[in-house]
SEBA-771604 format. One record per atom (N, C-alpha, C): atom name; x, y, z; residue number from 1. Coordinates in nm, 2 decimals, padded with zeros to 4 digits, always signed. Layout:
<sites>
site at->CA, c1->X, c2->Y, c3->Z, i->NUM
...
</sites>
This chain:
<sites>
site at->N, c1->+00.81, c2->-01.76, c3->+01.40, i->1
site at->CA, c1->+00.94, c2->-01.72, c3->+01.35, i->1
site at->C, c1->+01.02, c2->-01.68, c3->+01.47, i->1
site at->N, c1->+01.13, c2->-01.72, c3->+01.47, i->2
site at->CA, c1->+01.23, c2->-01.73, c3->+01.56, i->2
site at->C, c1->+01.23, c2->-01.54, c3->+01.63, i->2
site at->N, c1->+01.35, c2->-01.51, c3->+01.68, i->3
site at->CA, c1->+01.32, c2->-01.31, c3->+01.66, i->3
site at->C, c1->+01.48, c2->-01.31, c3->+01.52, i->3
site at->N, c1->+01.55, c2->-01.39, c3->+01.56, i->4
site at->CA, c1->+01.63, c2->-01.35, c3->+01.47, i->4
site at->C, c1->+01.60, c2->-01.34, c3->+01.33, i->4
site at->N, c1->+01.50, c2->-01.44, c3->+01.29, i->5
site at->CA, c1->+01.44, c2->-01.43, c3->+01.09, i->5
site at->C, c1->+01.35, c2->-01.32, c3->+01.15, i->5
site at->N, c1->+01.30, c2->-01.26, c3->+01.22, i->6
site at->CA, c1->+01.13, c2->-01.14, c3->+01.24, i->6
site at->C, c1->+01.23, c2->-01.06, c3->+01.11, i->6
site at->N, c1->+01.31, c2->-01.00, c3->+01.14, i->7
site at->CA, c1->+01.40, c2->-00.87, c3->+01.06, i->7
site at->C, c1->+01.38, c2->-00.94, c3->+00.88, i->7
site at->N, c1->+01.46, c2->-01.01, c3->+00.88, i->8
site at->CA, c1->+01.44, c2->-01.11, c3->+00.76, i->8
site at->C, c1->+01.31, c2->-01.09, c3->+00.67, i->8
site at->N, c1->+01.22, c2->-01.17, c3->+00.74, i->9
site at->CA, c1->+01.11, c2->-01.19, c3->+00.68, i->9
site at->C, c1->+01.03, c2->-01.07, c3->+00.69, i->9
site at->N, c1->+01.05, c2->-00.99, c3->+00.76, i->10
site at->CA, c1->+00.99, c2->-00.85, c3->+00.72, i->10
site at->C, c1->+01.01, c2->-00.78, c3->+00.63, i->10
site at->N, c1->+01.13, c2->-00.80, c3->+00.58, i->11
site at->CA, c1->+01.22, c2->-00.69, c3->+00.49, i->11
site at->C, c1->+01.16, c2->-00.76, c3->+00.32, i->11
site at->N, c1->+01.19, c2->-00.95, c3->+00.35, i->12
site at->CA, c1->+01.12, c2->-01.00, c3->+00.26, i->12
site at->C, c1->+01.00, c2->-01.02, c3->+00.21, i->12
site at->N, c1->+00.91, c2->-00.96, c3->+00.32, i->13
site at->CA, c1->+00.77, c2->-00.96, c3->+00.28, i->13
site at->C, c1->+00.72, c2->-00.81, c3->+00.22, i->13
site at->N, c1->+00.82, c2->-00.71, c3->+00.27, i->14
site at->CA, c1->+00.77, c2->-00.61, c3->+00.20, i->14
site at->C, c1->+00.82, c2->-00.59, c3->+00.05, i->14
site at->N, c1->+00.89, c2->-00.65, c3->+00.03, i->15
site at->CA, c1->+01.02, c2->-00.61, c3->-00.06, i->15
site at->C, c1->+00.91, c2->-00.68, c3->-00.21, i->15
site at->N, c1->+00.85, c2->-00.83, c3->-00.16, i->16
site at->CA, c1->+00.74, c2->-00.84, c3->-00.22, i->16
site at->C, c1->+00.60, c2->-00.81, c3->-00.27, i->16
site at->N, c1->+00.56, c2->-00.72, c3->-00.17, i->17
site at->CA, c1->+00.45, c2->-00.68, c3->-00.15, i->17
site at->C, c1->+00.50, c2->-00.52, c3->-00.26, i->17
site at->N, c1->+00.59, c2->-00.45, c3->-00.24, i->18
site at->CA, c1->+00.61, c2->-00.35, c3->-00.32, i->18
site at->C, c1->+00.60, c2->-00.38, c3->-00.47, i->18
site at->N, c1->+00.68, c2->-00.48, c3->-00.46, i->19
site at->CA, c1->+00.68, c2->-00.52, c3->-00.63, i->19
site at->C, c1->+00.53, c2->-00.55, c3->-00.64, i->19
site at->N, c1->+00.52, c2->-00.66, c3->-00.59, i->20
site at->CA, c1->+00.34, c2->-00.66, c3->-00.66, i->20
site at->C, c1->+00.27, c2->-00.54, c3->-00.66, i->20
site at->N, c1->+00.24, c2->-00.46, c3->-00.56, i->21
site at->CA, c1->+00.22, c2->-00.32, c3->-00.59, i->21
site at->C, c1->+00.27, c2->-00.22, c3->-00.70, i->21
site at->N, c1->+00.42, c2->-00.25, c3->-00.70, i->22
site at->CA, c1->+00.38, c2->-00.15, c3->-00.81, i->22
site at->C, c1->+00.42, c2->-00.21, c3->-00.93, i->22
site at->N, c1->+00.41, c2->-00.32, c3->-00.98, i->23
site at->CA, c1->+00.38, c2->-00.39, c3->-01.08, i->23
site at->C, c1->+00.24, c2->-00.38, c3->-01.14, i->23
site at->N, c1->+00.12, c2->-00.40, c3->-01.06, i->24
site at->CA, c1->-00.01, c2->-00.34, c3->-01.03, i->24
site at->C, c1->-00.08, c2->-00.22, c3->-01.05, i->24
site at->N, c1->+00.01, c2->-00.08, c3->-01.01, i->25
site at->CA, c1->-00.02, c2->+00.05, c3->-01.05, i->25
site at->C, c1->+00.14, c2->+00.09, c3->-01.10, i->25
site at->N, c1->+00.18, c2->+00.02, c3->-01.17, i->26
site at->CA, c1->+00.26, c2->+00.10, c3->-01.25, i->26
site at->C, c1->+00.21, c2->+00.15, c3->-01.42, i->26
site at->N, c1->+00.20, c2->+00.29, c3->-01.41, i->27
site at->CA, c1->+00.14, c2->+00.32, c3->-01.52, i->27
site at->C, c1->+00.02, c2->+00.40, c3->-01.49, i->27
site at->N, c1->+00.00, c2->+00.41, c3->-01.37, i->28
site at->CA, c1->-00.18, c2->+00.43, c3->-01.36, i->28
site at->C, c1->-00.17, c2->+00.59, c3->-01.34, i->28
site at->N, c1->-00.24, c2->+00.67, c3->-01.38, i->29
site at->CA, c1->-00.20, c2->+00.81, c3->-01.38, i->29
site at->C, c1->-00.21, c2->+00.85, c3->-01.27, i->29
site at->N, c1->-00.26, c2->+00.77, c3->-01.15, i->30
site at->CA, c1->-00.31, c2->+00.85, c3->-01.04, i->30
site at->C, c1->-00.19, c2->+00.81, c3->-00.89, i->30
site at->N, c1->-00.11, c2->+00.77, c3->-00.96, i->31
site at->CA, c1->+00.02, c2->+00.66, c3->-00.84, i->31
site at->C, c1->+00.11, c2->+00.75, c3->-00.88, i->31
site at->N, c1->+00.21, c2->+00.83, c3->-00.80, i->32
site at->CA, c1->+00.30, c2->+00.87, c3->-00.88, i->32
site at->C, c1->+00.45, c2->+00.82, c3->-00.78, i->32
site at->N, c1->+00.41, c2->+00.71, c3->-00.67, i->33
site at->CA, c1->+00.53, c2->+00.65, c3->-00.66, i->33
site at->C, c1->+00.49, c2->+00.48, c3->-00.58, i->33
site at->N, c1->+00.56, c2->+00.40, c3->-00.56, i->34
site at->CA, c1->+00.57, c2->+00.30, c3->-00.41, i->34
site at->C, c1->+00.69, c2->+00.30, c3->-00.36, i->34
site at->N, c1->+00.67, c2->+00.30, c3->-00.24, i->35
site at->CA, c1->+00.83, c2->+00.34, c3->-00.13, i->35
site at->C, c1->+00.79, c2->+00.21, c3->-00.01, i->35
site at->N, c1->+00.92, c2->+00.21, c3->+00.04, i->36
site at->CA, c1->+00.90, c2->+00.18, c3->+00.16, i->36
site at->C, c1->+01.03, c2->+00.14, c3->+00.19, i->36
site at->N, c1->+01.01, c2->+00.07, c3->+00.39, i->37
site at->CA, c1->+01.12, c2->-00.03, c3->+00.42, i->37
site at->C, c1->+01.09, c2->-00.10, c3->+00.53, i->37
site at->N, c1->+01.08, c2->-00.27, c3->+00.45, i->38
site at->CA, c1->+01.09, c2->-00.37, c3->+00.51, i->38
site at->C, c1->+00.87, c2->-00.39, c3->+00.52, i->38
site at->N, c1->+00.83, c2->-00.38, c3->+00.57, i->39
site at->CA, c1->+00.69, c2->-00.40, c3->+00.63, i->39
site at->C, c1->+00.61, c2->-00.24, c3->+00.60, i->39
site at->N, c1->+00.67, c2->-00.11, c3->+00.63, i->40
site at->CA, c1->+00.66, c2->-00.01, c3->+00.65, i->40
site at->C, c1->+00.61, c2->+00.05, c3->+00.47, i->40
site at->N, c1->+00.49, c2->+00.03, c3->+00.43, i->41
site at->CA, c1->+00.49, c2->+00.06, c3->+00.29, i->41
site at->C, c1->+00.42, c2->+00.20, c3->+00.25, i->41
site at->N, c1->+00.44, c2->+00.31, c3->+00.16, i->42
site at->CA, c1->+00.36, c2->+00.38, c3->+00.11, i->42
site at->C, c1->+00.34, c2->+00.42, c3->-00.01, i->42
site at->N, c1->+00.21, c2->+00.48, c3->-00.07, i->43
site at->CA, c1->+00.20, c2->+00.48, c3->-00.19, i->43
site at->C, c1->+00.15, c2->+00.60, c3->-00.19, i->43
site at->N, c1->+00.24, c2->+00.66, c3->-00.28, i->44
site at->CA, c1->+00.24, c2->+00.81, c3->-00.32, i->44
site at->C, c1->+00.16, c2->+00.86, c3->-00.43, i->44
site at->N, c1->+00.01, c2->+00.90, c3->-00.42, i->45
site at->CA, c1->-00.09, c2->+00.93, c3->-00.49, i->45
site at->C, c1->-00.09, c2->+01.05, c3->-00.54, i->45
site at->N, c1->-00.12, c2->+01.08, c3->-00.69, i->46
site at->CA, c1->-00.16, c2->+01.25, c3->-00.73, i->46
site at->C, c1->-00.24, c2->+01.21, c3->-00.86, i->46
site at->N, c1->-00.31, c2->+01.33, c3->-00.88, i->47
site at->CA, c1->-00.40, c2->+01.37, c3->-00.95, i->47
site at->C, c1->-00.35, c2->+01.42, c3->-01.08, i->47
site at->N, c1->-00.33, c2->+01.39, c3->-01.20, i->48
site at->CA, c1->-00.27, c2->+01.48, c3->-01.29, i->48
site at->C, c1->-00.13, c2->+01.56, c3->-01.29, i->48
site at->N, c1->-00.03, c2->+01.49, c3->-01.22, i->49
site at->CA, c1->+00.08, c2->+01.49, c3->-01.15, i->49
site at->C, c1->+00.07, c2->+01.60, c3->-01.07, i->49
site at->N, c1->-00.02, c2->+01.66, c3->-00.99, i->50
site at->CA, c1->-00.04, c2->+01.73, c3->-00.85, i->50
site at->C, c1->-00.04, c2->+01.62, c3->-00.72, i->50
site at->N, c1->-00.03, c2->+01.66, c3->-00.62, i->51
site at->CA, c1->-00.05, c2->+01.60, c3->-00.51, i->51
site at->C, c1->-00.21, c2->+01.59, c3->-00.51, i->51
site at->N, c1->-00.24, c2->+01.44, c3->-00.49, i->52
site at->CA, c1->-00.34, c2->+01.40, c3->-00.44, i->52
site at->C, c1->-00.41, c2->+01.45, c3->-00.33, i->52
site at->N, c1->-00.41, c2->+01.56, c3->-00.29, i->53
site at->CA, c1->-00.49, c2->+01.62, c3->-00.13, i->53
site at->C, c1->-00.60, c2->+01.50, c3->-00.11, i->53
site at->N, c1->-00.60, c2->+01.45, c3->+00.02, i->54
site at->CA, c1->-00.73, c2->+01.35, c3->+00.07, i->54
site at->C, c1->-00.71, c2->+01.27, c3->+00.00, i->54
site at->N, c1->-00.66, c2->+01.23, c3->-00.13, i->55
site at->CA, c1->-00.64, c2->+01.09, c3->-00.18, i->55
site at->C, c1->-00.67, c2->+00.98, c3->-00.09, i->55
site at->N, c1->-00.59, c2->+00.96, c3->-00.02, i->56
site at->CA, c1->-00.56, c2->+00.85, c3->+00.03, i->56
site at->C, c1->-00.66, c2->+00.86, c3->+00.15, i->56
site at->N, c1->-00.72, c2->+00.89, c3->+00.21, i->57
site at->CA, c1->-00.84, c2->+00.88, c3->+00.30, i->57
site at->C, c1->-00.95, c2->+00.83, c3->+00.21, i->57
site at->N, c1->-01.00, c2->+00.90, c3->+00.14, i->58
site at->CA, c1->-01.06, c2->+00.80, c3->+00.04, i->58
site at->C, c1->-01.00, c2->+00.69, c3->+00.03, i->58
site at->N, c1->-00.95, c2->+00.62, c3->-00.04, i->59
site at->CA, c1->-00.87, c2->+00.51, c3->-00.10, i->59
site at->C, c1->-00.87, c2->+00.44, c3->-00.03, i->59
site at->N, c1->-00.81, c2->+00.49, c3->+00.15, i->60
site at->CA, c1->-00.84, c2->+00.40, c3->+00.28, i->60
site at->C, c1->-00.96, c2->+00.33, c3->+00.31, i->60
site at->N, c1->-01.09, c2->+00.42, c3->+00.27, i->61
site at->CA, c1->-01.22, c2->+00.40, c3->+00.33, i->61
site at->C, c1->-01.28, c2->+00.33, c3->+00.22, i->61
site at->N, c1->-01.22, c2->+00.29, c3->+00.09, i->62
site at->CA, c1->-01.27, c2->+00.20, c3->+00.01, i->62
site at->C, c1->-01.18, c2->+00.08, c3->+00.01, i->62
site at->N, c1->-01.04, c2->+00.08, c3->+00.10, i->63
site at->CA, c1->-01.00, c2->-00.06, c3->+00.16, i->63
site at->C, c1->-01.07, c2->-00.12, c3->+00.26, i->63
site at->N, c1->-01.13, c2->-00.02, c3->+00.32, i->64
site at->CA, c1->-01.13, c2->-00.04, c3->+00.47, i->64
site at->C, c1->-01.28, c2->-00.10, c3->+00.43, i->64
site at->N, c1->-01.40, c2->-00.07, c3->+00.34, i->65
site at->CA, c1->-01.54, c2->-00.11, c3->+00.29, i->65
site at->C, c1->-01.48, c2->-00.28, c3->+00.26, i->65
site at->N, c1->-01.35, c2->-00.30, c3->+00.23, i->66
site at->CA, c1->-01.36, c2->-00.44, c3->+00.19, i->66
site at->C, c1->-01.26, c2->-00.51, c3->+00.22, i->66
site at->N, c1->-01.26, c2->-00.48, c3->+00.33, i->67
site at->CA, c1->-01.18, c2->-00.56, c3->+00.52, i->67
site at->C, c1->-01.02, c2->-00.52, c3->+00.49, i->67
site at->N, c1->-00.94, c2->-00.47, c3->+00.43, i->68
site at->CA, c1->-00.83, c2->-00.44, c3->+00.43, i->68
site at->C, c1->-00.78, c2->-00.29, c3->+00.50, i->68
site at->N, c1->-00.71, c2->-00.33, c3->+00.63, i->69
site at->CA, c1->-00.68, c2->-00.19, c3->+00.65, i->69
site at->C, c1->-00.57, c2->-00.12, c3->+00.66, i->69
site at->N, c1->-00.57, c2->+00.03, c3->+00.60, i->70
site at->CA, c1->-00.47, c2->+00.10, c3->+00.56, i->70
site at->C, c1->-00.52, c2->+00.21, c3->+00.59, i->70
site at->N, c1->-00.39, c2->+00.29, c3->+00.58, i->71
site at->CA, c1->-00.44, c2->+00.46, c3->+00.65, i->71
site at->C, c1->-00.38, c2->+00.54, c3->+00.54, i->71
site at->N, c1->-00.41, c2->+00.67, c3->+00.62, i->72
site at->CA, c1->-00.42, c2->+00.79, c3->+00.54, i->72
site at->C, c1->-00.23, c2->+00.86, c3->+00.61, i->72
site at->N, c1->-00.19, c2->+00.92, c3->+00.50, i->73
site at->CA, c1->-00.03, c2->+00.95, c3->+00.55, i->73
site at->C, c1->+00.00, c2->+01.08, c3->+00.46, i->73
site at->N, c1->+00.11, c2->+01.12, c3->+00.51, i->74
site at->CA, c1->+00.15, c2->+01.19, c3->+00.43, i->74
site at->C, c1->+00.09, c2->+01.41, c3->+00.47, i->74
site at->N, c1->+00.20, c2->+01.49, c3->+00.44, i->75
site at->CA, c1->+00.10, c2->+01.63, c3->+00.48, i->75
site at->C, c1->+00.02, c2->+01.65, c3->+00.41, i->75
site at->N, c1->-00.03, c2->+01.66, c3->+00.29, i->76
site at->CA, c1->-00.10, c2->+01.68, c3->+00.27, i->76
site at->C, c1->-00.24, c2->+01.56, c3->+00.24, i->76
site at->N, c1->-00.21, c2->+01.42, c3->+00.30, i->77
site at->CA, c1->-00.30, c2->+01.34, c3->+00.29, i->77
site at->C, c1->-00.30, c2->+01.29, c3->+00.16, i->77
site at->N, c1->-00.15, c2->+01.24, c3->+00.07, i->78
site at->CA, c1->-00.16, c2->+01.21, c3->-00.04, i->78
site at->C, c1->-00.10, c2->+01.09, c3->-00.02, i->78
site at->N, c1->-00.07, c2->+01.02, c3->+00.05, i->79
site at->CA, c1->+00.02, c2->+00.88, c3->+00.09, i->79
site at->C, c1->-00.10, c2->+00.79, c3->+00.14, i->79
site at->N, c1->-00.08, c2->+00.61, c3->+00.08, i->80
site at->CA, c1->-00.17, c2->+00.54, c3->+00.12, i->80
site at->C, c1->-00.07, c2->+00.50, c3->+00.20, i->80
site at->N, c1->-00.09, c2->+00.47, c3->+00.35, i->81
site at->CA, c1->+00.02, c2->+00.42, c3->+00.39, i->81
site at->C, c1->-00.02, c2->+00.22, c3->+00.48, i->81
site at->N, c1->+00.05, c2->+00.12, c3->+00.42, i->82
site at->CA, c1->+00.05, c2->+00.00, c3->+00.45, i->82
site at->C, c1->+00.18, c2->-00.08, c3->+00.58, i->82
site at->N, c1->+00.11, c2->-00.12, c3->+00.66, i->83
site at->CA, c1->+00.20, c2->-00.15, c3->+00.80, i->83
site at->C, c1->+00.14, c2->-00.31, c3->+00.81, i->83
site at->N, c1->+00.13, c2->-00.37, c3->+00.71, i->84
site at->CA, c1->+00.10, c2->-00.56, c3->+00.76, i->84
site at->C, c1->+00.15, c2->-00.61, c3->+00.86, i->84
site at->N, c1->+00.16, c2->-00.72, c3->+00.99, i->85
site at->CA, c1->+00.23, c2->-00.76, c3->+01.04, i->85
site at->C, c1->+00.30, c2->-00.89, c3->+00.97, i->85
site at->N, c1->+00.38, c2->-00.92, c3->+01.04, i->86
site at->CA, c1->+00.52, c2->-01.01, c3->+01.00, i->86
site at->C, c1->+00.43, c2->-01.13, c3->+01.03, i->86
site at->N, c1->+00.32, c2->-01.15, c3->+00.99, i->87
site at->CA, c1->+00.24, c2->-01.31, c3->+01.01, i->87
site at->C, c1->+00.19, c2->-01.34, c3->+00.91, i->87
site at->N, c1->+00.19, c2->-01.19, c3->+00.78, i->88
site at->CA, c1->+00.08, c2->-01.19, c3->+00.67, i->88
site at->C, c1->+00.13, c2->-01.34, c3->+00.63, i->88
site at->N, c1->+00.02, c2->-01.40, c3->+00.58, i->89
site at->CA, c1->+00.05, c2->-01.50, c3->+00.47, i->89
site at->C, c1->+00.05, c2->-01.47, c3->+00.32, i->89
site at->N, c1->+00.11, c2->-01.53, c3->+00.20, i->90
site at->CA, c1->+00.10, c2->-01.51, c3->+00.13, i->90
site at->C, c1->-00.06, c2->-01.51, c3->+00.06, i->90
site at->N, c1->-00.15, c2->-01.53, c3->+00.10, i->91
site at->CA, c1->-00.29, c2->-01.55, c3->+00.04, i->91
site at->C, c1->-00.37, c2->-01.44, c3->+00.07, i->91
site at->N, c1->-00.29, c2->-01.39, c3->+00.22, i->92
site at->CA, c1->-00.31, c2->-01.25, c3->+00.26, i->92
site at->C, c1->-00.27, c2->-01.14, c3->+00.22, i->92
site at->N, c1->-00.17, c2->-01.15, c3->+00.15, i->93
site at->CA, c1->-00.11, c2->-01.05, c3->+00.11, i->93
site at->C, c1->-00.12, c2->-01.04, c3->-00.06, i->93
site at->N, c1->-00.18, c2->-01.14, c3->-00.11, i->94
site at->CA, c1->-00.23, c2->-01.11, c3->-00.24, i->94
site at->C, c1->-00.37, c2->-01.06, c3->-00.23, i->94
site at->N, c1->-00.48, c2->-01.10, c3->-00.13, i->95
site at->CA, c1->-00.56, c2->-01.04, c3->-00.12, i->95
site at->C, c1->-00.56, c2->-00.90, c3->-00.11, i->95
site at->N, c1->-00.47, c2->-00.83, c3->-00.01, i->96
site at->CA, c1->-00.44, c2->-00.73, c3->+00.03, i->96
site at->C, c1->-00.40, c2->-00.64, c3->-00.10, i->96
site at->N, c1->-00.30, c2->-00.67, c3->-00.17, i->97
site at->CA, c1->-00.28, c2->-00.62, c3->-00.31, i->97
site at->C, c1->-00.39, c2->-00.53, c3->-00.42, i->97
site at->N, c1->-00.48, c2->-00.70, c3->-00.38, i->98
site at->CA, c1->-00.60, c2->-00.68, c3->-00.48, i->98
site at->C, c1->-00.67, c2->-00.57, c3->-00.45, i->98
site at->N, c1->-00.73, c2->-00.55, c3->-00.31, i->99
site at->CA, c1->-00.78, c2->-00.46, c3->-00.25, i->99
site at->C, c1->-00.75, c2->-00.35, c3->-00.27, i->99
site at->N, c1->-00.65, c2->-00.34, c3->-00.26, i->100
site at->CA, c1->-00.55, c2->-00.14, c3->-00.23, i->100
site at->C, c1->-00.55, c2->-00.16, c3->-00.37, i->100
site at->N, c1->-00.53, c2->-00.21, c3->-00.53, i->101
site at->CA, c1->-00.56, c2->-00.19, c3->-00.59, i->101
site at->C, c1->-00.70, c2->-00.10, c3->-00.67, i->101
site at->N, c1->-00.78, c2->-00.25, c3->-00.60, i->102
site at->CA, c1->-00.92, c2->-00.16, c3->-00.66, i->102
site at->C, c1->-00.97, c2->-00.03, c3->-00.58, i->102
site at->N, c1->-00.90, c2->-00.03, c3->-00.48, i->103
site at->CA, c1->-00.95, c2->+00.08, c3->-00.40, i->103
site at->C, c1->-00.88, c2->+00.25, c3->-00.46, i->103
site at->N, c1->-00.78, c2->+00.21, c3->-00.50, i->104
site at->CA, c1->-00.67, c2->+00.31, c3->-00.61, i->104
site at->C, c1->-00.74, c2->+00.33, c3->-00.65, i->104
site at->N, c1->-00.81, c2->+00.27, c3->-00.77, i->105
site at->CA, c1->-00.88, c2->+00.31, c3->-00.93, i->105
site at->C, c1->-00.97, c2->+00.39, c3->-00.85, i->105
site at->N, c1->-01.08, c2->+00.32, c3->-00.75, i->106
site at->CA, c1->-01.19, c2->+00.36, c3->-00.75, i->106
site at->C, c1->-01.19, c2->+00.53, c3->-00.75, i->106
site at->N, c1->-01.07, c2->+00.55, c3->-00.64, i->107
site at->CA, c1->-01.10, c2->+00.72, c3->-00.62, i->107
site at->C, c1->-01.00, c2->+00.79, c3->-00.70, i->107
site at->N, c1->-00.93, c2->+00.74, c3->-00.82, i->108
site at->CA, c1->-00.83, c2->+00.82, c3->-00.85, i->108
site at->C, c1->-00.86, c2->+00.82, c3->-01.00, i->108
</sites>
């Protein structure tokens, strides 16, 4: 990618990746938002509409058990936070989905 589409196609890869995300946990009692901008993604975890404390360190370490990686964000460690580079492919990025999915349920 040229530098001038990098901006572009970042903005359009996350803008996708959010929807499929929260198309995916919308509804789930344990998601209580998806944010982001451009590449820069996070997912706002709680418990029974409390903040998820540690949520997302978990959540990470059951992405991370099944090669996808994502970190822990947020003060009190309730934010799953997603930073792909501007190379994902689409096959990658549905994988990736799948993953931070199942990794959601698992601990939430």
């Amino acid at each position: 990618y040229g530098p001038e589409r990098v901006l572009e196609r970042a903005e359009g890869l996350g803008v996708g990746l959010r929807s499929r995300l929260s198309e995916r946990l919308s509804g789930h009692r344990g998601v209580a938002e998806v944010r982001g901008l451009g590449l820069l993604i996070g997912i706002a975890l709680a418990e029974q509409g409390v903040s998820a404390h540690g949520a997302a360190a978990r959540a990470a370490a059951a992405a991370m058990r099944r090669g996808v990686l994502v970190l822990p964000a947020g003060e009190s460690g309730e934010v799953l936070e997603l930073t792909p580079p501007v190379s994902l492919t689409e096959q990658q990025a549905e994988h990736a989905v799948e993953v931070i999915v199942s990794a959601v349920e698992e601990v939430l």
